[in-house]
C-alpha positions in Angstrom: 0.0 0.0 0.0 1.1 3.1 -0.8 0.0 7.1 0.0 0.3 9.8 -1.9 1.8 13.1 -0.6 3.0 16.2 -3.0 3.6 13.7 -5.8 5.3 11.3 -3.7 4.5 8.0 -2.8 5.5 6.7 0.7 5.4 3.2 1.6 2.8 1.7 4.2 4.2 -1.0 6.5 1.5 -4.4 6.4 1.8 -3.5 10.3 0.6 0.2 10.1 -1.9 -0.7 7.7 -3.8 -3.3 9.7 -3.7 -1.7 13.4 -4.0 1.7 12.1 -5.4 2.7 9.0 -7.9 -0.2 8.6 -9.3 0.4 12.2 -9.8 3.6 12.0 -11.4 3.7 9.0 -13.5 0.9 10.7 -14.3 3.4 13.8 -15.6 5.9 11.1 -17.8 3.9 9.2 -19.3 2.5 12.0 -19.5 6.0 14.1 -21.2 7.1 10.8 -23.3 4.3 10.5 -24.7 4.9 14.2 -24.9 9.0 13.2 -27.3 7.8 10.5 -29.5 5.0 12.1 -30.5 7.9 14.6 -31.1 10.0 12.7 -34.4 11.9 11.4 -33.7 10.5 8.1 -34.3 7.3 9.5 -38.0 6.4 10.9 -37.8 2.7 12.0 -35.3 0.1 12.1 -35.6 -3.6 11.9 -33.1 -5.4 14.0 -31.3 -8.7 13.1 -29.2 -11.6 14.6 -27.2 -14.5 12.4 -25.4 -16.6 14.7 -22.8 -18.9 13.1 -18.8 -21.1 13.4 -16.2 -21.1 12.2 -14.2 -23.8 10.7 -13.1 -24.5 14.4 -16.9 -24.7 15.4 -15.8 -20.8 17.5 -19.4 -19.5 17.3 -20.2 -15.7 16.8 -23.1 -13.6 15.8 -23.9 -11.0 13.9 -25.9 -8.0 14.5 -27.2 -5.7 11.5 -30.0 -3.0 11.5 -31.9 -2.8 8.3 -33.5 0.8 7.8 -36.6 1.8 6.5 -35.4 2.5 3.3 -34.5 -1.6 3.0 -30.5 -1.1 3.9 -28.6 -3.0 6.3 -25.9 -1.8 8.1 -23.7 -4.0 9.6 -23.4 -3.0 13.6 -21.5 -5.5 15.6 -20.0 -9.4 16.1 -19.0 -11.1 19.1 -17.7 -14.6 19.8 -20.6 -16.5 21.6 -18.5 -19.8 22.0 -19.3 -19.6 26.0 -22.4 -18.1 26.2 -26.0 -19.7 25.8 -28.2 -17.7 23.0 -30.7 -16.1 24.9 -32.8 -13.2 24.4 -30.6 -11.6 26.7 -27.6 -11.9 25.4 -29.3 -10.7 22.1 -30.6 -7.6 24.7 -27.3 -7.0 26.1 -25.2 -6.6 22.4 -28.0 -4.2 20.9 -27.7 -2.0 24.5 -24.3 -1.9 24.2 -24.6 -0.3 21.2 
């Protein structure tokens, strides 16, 4: 990867790149994402939950909030390998939103 600056290009380090420009870029899209869902362009959301594993059967789920004009946005994932699926679990990730 490489960045532009005055017509020169400067080299990214595969370090830099994943624990700092990746995540934040991450933090803003999500920050955004939140900004929008409550919003007044936004009237009602729809919540949803996919749970899942991975090839070494570590569960996780999924949170995503569709809005009203049909578009989901991704919000969260969280391993769930130790935890039971309960409506309060489900409770406890959208709060902590």
């Amino acid at each position: 990867m490489a960045t532009a600056s005055c017509g020169r290009y400067h080299l990214v380090s595969g370090t830099t790149l994943v624990e700092s420009l990746i995540a934040n870029e991450a933090a803003f899209v999500w920050q955004q994402t939140i900004s929008y869902l409550q919003s007044s362009q936004v009237q009602h959301i729809m919540w949803g939950f996919n749970g899942g594993a991975t090839r070494h059967h570590a569960g996780f789920l999924t949170i995503h909030a569709t809005d009203d004009k049909k578009c989901a946005h991704f919000i969260d994932a969280t391993a769930t390998s130790e935890f039971d699926h309960t409506g309060e679990l489900y409770a406890n990730m959208v709060l902590r939103v």
